[in-house]
C-alpha positions in Angstrom: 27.1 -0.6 -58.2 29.8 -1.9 -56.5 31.2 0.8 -54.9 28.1 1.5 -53.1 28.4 -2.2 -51.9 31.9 -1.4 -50.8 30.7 2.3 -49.3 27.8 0.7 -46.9 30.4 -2.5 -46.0 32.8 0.2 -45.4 29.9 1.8 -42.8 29.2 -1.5 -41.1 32.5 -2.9 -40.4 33.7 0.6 -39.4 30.4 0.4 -36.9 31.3 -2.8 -35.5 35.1 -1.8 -34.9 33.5 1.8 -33.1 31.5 -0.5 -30.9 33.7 -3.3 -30.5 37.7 -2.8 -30.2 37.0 1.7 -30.4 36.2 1.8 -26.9 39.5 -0.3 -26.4 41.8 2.2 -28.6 41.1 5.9 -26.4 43.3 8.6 -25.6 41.8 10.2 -22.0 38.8 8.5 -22.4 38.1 9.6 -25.5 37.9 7.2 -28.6 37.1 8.3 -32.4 33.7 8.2 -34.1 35.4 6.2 -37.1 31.3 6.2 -38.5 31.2 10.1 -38.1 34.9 10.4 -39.7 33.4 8.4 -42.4 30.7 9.7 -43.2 32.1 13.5 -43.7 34.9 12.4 -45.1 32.7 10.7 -48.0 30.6 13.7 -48.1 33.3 15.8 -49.3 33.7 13.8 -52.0 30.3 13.0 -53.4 27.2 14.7 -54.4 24.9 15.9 -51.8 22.0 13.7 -51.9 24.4 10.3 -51.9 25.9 12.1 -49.1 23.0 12.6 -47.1 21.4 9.1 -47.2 24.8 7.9 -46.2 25.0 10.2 -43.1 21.4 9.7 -42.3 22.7 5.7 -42.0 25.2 6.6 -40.4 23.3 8.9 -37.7 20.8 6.1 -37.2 23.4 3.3 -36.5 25.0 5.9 -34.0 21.3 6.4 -32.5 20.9 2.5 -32.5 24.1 2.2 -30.1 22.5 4.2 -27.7 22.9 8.1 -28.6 20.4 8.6 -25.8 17.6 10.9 -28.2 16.4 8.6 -30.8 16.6 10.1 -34.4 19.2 13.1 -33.2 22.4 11.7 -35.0 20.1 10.9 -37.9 19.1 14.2 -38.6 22.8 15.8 -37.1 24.6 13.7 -39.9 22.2 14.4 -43.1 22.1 18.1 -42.3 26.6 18.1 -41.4 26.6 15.6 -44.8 24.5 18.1 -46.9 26.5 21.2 -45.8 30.1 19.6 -46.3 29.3 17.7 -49.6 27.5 21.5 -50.5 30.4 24.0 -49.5 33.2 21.8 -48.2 34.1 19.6 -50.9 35.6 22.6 -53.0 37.6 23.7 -50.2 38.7 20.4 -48.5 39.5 17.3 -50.6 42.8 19.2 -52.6 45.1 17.2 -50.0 44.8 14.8 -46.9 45.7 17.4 -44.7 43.0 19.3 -45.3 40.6 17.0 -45.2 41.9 16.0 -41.7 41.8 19.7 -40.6 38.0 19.9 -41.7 37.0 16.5 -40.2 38.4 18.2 -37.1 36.9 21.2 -37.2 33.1 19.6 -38.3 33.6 17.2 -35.4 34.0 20.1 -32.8 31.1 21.7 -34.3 28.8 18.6 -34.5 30.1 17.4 -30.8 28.8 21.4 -29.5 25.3 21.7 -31.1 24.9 17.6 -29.7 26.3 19.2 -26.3 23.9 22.0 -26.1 20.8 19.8 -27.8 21.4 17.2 -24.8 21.4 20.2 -22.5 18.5 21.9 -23.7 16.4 18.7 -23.5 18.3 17.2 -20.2 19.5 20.3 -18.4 22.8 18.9 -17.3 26.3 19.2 -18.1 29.2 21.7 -17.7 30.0 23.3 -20.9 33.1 24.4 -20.4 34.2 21.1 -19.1 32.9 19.4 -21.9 34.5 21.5 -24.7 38.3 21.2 -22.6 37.7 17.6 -21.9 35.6 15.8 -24.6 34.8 18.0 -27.7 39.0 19.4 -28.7 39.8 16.1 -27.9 37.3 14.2 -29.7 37.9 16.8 -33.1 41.5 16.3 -32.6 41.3 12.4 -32.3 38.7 12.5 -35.4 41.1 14.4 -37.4 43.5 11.9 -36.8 41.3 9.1 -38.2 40.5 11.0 -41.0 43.8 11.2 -42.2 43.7 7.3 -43.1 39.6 6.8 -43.4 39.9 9.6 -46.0 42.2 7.5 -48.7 39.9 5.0 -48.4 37.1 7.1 -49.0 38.8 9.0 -51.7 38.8 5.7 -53.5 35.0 5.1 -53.1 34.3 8.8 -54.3 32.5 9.5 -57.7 35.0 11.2 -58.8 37.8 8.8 -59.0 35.0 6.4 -60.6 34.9 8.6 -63.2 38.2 8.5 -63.6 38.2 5.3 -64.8 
């Protein structure tokens, strides 16, 4: 029971560092999403359904700092928790780097479909802009954060309480 205390503390004081001293710490502009590197990095190493209602938290607290489309991260997170905690897991959590390299590569993915959803609904926005300027650089700055959010995680996974 505890560790789900320290999972969802983890999630808040991770939120209030995004929205607080995150903007501060940015490469081009660009600063992680330490609540999205999170949340993927705990679904690969947990079970799909813990995984899920910790990204659908996630999503809303990114949708509660002004996303823009109420209820898109929500769903964005469950559905990219549910896929990595489903086929990633096996392939990604044998070593920190490779945890980091799929962070990086769900990031770009997640930042893309958010792109073209924002587009579809707003009709603005140079894609080819935003994938040079924003999304590799966002993926490659959430990789980087994965590389220490993911110990952390590691210890809050399932599997090293059953370790125990």
């Amino acid at each position: 029971m505890m560790k789900y205390f320290w999972t969802y503390l983890t999630l808040l004081v991770l939120f209030v560092l995004q929205t607080t001293v995150g903007r501060y710490i940015n490469i081009f502009g660009i600063a992680p999403n330490l609540v999205f590197v999170f949340a993927v990095c705990y679904a690969m190493y947990n079970f799909p359904v813990r995984s899920a209602v910790l990204c659908v938290v996630a999503g809303l607290l990114a949708d509660i700092y002004g996303s823009g489309i109420m209820g898109i991260n929500g769903l964005l997170y469950m559905y990219i928790g549910l896929a990595v905690s489903l086929f990633g897991s096996t392939l990604m959590k044998k070593s920190t780097p490779a945890v980091a390299i799929g962070v990086m590569v769900v990031s770009m993915l997640y930042q893309t479909v958010y792109f073209l959803i924002c587009y579809t609904m707003r009709g603005y926005g140079p894609f080819v802009y935003a994938f040079v300027r924003l999304i590799i650089p966002g993926g490659i700055y959430d990789g980087a954060a994965a590389l220490l959010i993911s110990m952390w995680t590691l210890w809050l996974s399932e599997e090293h309480i059953r370790g125990f």
